[in-house]
Backbone as CSV, one residue per row, in Angstrom:
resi,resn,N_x,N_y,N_z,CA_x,CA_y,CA_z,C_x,C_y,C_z
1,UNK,46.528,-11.621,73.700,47.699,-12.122,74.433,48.357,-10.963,75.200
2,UNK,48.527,-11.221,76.392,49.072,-9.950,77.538,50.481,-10.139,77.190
3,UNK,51.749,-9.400,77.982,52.812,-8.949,77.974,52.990,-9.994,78.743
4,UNK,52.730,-10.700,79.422,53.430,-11.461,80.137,53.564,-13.625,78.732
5,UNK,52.617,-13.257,78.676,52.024,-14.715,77.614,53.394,-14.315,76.792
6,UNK,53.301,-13.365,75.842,54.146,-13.233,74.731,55.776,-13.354,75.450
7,UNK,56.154,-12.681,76.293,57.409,-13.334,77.023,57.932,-14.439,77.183
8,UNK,57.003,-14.836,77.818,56.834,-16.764,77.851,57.009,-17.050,76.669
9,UNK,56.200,-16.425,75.535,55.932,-17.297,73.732,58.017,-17.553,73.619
10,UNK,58.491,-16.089,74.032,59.518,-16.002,73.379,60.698,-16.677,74.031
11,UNK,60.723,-17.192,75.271,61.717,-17.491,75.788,61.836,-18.851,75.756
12,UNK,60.457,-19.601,75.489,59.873,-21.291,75.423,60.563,-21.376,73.441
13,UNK,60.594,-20.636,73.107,61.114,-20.387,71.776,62.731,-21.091,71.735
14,UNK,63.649,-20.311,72.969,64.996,-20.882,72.763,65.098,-22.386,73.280
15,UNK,66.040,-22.989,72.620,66.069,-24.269,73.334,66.463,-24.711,74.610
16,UNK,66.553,-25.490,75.133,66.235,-25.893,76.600,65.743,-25.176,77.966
17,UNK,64.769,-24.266,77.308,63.821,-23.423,78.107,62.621,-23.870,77.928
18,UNK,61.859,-24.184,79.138,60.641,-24.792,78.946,59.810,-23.511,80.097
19,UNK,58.304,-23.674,79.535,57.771,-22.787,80.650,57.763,-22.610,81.782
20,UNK,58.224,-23.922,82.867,58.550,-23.763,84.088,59.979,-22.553,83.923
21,UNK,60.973,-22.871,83.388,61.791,-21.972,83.468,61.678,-20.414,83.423
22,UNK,61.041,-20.380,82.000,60.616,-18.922,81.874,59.999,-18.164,82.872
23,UNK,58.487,-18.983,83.332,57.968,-18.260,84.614,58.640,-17.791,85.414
24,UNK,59.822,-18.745,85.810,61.201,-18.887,87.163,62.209,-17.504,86.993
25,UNK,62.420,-17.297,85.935,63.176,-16.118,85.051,62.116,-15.078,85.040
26,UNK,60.743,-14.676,85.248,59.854,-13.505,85.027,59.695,-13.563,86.250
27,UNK,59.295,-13.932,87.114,59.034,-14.199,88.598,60.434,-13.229,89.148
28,UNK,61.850,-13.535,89.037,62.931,-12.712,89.365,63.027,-11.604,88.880
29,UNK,61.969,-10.630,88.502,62.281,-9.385,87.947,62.672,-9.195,86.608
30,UNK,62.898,-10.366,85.843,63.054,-10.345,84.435,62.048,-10.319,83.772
31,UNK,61.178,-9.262,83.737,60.108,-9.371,82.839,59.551,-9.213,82.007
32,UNK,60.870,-8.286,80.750,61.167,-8.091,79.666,62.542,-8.497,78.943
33,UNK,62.288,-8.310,77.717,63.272,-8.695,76.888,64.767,-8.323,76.892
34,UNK,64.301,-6.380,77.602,65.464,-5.536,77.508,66.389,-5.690,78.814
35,UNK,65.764,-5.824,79.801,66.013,-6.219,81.269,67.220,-7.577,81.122
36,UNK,66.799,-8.661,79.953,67.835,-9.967,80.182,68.668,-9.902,79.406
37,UNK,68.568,-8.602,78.320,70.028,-8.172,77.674,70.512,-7.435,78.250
38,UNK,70.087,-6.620,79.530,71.534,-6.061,80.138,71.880,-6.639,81.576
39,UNK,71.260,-7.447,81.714,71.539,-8.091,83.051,72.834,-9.276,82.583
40,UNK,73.779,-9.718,83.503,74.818,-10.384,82.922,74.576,-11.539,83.015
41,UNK,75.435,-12.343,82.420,75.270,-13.741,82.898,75.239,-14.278,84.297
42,UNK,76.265,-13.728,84.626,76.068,-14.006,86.569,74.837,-13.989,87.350
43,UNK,73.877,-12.597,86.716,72.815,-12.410,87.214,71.703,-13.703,86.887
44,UNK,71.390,-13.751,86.038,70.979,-14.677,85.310,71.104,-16.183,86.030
45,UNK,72.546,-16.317,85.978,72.542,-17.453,86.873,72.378,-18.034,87.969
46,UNK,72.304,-16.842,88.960,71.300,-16.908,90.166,69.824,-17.613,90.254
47,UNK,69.265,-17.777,89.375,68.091,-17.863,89.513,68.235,-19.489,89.324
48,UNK,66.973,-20.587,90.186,66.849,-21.185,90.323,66.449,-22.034,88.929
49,UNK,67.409,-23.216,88.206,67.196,-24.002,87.399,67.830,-23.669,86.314
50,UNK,68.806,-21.977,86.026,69.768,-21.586,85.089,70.674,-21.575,85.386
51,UNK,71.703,-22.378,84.543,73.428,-22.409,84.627,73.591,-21.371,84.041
52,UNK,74.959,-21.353,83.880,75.621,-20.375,83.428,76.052,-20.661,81.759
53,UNK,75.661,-21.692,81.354,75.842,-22.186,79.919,74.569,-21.230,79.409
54,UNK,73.568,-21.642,79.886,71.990,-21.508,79.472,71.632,-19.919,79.536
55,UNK,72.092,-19.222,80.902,72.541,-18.134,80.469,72.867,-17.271,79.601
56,UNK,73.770,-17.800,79.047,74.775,-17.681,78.234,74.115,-17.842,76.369
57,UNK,73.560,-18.859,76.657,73.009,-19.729,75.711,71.804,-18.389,75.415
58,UNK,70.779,-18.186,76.647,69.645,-17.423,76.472,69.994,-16.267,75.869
59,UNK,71.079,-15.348,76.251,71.501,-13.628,76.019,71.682,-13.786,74.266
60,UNK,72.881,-14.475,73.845,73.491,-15.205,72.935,72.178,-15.312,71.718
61,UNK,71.340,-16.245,72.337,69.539,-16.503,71.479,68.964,-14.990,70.917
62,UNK,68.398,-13.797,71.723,68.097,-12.772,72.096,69.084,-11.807,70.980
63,UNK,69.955,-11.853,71.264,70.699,-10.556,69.602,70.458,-11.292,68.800
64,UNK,71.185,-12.222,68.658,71.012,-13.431,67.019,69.101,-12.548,66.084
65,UNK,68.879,-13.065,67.380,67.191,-12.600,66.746,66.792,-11.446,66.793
66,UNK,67.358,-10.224,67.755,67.595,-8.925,66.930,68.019,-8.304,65.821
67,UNK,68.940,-9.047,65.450,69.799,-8.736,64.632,69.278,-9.422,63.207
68,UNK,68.550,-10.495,63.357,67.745,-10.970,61.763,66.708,-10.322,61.670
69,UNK,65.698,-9.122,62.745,64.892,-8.962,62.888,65.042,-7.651,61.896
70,UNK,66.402,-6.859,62.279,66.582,-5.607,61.887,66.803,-5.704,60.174
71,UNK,67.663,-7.186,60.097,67.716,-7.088,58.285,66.593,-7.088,57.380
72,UNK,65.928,-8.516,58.238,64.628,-8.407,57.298,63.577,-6.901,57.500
73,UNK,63.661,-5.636,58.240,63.237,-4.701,58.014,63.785,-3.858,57.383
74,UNK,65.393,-3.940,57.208,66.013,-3.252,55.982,65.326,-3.718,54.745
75,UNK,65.727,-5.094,54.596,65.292,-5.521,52.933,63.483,-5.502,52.667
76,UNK,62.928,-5.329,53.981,61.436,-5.211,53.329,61.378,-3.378,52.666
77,UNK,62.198,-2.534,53.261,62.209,-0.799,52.949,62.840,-0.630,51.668
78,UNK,64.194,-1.635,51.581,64.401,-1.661,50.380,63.597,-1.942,49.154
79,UNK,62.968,-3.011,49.477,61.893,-3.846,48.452,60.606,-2.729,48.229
80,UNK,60.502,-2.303,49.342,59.378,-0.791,49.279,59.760,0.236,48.356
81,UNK,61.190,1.017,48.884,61.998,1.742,47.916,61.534,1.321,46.168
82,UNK,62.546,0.203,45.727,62.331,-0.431,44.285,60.964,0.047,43.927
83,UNK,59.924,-0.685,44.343,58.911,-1.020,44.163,57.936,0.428,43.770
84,UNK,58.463,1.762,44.368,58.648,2.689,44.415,58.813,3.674,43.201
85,UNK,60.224,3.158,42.913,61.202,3.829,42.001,60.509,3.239,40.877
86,UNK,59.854,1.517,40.356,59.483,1.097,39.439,58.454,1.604,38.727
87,UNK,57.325,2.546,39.902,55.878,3.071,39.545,56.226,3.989,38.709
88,UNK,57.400,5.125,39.915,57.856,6.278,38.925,58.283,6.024,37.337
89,UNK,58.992,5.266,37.345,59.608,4.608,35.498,58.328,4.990,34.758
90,UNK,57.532,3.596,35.723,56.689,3.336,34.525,55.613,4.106,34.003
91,UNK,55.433,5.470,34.916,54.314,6.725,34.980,55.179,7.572,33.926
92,UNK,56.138,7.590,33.966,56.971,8.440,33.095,56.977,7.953,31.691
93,UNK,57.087,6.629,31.421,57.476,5.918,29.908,55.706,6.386,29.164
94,UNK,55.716,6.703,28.315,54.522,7.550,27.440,54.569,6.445,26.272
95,UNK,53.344,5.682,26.204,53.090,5.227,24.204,53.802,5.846,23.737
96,UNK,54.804,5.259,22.514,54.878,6.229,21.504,54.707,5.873,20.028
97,UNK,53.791,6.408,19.551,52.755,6.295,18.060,54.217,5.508,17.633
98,UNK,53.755,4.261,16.727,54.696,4.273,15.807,54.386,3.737,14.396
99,UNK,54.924,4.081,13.265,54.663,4.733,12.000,54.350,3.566,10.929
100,UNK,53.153,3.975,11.041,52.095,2.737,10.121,52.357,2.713,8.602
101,UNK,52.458,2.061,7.729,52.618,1.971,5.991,51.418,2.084,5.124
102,UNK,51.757,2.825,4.179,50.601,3.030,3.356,50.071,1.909,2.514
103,UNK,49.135,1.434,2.926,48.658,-0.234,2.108,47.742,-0.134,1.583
104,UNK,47.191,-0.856,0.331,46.341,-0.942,-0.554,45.420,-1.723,-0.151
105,UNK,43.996,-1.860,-0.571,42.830,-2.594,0.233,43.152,-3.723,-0.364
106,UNK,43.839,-4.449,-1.109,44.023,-5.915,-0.936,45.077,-6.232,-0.574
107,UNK,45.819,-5.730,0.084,47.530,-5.647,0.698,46.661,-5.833,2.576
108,UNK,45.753,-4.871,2.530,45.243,-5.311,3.983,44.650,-6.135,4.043
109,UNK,43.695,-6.397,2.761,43.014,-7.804,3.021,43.503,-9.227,3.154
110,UNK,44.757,-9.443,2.413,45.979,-10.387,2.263,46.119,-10.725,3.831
111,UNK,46.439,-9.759,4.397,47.284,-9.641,5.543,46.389,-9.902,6.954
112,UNK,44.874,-9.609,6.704,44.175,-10.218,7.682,43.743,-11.848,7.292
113,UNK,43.825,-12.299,6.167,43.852,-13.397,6.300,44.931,-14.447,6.275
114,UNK,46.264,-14.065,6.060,47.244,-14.336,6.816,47.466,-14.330,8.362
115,UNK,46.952,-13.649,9.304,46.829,-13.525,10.335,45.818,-15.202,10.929
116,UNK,44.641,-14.663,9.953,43.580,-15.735,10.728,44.424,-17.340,10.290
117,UNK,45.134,-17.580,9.066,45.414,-18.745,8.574,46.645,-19.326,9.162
118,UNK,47.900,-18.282,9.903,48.305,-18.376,10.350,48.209,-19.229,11.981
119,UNK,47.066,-18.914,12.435,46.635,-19.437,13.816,45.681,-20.512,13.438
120,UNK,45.775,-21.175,12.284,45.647,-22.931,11.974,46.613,-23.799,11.227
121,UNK,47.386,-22.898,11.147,48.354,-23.656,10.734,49.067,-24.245,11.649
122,UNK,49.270,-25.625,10.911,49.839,-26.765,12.009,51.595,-26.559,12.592
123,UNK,51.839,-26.993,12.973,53.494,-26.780,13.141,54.137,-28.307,12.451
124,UNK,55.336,-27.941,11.747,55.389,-28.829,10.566,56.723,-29.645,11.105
125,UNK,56.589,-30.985,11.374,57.663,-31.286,12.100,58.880,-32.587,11.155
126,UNK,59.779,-33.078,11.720,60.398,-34.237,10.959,59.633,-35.291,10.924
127,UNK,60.130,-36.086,10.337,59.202,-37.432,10.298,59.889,-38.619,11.618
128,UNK,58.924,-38.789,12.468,59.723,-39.770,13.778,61.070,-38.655,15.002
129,UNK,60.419,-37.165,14.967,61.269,-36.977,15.283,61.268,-36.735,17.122
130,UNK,60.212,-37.655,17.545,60.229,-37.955,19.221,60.712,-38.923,19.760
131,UNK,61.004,-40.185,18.106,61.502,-41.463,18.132,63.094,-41.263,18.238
132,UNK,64.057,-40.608,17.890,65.190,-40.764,18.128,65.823,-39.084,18.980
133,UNK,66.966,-39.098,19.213,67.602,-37.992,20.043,68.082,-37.129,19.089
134,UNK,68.587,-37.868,17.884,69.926,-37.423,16.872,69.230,-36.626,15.787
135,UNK,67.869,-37.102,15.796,67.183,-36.285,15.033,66.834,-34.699,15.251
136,UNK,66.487,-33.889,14.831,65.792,-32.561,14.791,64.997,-32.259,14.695
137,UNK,63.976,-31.331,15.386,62.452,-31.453,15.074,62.191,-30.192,13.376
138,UNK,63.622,-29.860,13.475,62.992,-29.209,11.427,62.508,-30.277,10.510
139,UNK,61.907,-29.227,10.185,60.952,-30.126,8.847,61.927,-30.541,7.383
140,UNK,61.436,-31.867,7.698,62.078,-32.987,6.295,60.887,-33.562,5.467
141,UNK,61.197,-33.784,4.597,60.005,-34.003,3.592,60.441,-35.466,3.637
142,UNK,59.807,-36.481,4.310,59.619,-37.963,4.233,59.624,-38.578,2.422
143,UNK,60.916,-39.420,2.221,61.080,-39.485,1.422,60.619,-41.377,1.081
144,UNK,60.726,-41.795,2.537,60.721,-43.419,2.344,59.783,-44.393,2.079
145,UNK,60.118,-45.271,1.135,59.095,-45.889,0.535,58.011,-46.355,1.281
146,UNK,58.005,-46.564,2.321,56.910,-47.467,3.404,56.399,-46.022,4.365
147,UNK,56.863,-44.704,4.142,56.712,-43.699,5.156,55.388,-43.044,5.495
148,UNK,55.018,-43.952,6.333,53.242,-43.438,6.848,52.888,-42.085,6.849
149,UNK,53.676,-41.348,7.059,53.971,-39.815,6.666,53.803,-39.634,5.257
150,UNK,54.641,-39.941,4.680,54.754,-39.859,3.194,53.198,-40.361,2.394
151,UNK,52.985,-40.914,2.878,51.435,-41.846,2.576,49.678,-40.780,3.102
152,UNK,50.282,-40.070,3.979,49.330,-39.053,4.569,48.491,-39.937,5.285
153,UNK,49.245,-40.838,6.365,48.023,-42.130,7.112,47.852,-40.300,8.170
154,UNK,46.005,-41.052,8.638,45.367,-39.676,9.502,46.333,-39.429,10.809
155,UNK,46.436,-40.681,11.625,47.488,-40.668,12.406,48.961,-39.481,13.042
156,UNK,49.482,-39.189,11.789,50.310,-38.754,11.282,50.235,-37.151,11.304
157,UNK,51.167,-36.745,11.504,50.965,-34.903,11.498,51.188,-34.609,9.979
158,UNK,50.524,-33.463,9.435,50.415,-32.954,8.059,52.156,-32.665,7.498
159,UNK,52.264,-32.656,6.117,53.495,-31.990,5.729,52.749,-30.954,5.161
160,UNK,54.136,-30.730,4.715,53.924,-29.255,3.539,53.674,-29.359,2.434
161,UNK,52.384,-28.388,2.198,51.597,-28.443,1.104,51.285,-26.465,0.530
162,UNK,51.341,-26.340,-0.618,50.412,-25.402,-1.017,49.788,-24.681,-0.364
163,UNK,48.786,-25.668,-0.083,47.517,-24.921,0.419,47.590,-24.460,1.827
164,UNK,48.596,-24.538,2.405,48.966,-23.754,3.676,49.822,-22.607,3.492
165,UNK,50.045,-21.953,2.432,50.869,-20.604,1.667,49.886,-19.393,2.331
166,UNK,50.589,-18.600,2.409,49.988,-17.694,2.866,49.721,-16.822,1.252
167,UNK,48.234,-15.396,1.408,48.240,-15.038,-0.085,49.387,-14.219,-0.296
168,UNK,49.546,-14.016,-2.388,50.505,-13.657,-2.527,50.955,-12.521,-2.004
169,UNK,50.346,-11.403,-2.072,49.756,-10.273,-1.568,50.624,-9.585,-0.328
170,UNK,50.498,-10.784,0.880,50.835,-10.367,2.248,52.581,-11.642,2.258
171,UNK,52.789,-11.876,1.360,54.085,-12.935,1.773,55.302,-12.100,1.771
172,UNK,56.310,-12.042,2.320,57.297,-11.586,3.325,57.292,-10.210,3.952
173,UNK,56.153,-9.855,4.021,55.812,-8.624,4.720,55.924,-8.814,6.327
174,UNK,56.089,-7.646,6.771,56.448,-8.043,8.465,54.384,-7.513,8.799
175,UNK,54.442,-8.054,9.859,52.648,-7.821,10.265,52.764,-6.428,9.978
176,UNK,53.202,-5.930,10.401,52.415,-4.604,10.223,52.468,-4.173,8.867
177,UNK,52.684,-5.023,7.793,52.531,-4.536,6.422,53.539,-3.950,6.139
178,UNK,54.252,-3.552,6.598,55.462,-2.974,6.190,56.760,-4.224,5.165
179,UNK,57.273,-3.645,4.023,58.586,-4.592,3.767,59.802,-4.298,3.981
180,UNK,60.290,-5.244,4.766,61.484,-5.549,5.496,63.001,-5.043,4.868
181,UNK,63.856,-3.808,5.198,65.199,-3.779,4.318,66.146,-4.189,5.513
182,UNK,67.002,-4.592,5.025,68.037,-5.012,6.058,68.937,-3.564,5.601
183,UNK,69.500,-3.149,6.937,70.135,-1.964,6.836,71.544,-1.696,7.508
184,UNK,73.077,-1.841,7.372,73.696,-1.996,7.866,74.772,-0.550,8.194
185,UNK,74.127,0.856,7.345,74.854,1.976,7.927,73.778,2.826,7.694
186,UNK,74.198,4.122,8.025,73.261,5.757,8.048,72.840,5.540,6.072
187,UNK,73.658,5.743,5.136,73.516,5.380,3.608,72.807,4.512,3.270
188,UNK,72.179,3.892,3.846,71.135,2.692,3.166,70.295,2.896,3.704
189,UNK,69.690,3.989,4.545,68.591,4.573,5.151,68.253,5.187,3.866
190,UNK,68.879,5.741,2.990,68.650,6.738,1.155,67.689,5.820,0.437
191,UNK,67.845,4.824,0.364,67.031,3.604,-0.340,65.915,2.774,0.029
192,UNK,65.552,3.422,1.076,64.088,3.104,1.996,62.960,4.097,1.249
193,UNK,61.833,3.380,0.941,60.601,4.627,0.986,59.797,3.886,1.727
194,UNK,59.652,5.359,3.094,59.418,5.223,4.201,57.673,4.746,4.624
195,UNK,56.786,5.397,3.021,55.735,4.827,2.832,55.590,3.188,3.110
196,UNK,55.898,2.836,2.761,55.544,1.079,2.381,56.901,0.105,2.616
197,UNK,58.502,0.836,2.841,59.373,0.075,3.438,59.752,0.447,4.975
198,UNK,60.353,-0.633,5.839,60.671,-0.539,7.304,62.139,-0.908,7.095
199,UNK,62.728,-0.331,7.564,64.349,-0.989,8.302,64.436,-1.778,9.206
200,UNK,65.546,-2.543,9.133,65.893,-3.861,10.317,67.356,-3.672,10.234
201,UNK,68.023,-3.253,11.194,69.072,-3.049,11.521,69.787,-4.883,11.450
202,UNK,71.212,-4.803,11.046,71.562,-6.092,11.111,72.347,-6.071,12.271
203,UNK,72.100,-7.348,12.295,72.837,-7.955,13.742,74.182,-7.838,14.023
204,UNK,75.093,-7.382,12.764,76.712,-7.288,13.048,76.923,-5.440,13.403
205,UNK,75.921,-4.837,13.225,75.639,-3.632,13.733,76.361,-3.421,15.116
206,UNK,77.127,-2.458,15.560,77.787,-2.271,16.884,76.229,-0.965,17.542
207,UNK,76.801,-1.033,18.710,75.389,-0.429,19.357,75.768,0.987,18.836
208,UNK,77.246,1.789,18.968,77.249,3.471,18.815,76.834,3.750,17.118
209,UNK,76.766,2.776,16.164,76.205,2.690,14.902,74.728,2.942,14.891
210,UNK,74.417,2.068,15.301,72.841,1.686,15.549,72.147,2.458,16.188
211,UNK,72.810,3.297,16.921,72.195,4.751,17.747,71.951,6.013,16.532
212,UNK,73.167,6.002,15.894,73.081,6.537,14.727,72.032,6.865,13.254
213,UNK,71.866,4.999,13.198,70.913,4.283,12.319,69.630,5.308,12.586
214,UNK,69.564,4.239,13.989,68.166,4.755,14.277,67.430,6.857,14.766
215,UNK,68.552,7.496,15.427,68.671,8.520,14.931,68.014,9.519,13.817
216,UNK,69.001,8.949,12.536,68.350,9.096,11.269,67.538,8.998,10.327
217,UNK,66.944,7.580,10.920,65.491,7.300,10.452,64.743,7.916,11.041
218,UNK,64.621,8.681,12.505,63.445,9.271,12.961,63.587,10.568,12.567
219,UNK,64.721,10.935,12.093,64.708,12.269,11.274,64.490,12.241,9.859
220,UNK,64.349,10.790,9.090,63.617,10.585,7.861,61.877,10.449,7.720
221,UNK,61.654,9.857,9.037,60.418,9.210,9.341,60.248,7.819,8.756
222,UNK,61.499,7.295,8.736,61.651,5.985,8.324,61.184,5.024,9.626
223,UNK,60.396,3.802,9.597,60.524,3.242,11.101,61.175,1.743,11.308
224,UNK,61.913,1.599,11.995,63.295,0.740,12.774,62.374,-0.576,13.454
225,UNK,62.426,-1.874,13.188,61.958,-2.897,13.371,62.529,-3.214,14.675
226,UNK,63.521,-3.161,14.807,64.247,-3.891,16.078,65.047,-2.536,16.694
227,UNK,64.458,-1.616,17.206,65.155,-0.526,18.153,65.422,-1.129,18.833
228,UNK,66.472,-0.361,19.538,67.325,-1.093,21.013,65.968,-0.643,22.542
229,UNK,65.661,0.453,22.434,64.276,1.052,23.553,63.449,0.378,22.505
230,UNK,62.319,0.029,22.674,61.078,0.062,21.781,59.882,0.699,22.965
């Protein structure tokens, strides 16, 4: 497409300019963009088939669309910038090892088959609880005499049984084998062994505490379940 086509593209662009016009407007020495932003309206209106509205109308068209042209090249430099600044972060942030528990070969064995039994276990729901609003989808143990649930028809999603327990071995251990202390100041970090127990900061914890907490456990070699960085 020549310099002259794309002119035309742009001026057939504003409204009530059709290509006879445009030609009529390039034909008079207007044969760029920059030429009909500094030429005035008066000038403009000389020419055969432009008022002075349309004029007016054309110059008016012409910044509008400079001027969206220039933002959206700010916000694409900006978006470049970010995009930028995000690589740097993330080239900088390093793994950092974190501190495994000393477990016994049936403490690991527990715990890998908790893992696998875990990902068949069903999700255990109320009885009818898609049938009403008021209900909850936590699990209720179907108590009612006629309760097709209660009856174990195949139909029916499983309840709770036994044999979906996880072994004794691996039960309230967090995955990584570690057992769970709830820890609510720097002093109850004393009562952790850092071998085979983890800390979990509690939730009524204020953050300049919890900076603290955690602090002190990495100077125990105790390790923090829920750091604020992880």
């Amino acid at each position: 497409m020549n310099d002259k086509e794309e002119f035309i593209k742009k001026l057939t662009s504003i409204e009530g300019i059709g290509r006879a016009k445009a030609l009529q407007i390039y034909e008079n020495n207007f044969d760029s963009i920059e030429k009909i932003k500094k030429a005035s309206i008066e000038d403009l209106a000389k020419i055969k088939g432009i008022s002075k509205d349309l004029a007016k109308k054309i110059k008016d068209n012409l910044e509008t669309k400079e001027t969206e042209e220039a933002k959206t090249t700010e916000k694409e430099e900006k978006i470049e910038k970010k995009e930028e600044e995000v690589e740097i972060v993330e080239k900088e942030k390093k793994y950092e090892v974190k501190i495994k528990p000393e477990l016994l070969p049936q403490i690991k064995k527990a715990l890998r088959i908790k893992k696998t039994l875990k990902k068949k276990k069903p999700e255990f729901l109320r009885q009818e609880w898609f049938r009403y609003k008021r209900l909850s989808e936590n699990w209720r143990r179907p108590k009612g005499l006629t309760s097709k649930m209660r009856k174990h028809m195949k139909y029916r999603i499983s309840t709770v049984k036994i044999g979906f327990r996880s072994p004794r071995e691996a039960r309230y251990l967090h995955p990584s084998g570690f057992e769970e202390i709830t820890v609510c100041n720097v002093k109850d970090l004393e009562k952790i062994d850092g071998k085979r127990q983890a800390a979990r900061i509690s939730g009524t914890v204020g953050t300049r505490k919890r900076i603290e907490i955690e602090k002190k456990a990495d100077e125990m070699g105790i390790r923090i379940l829920n750091k604020l960085n992880k």
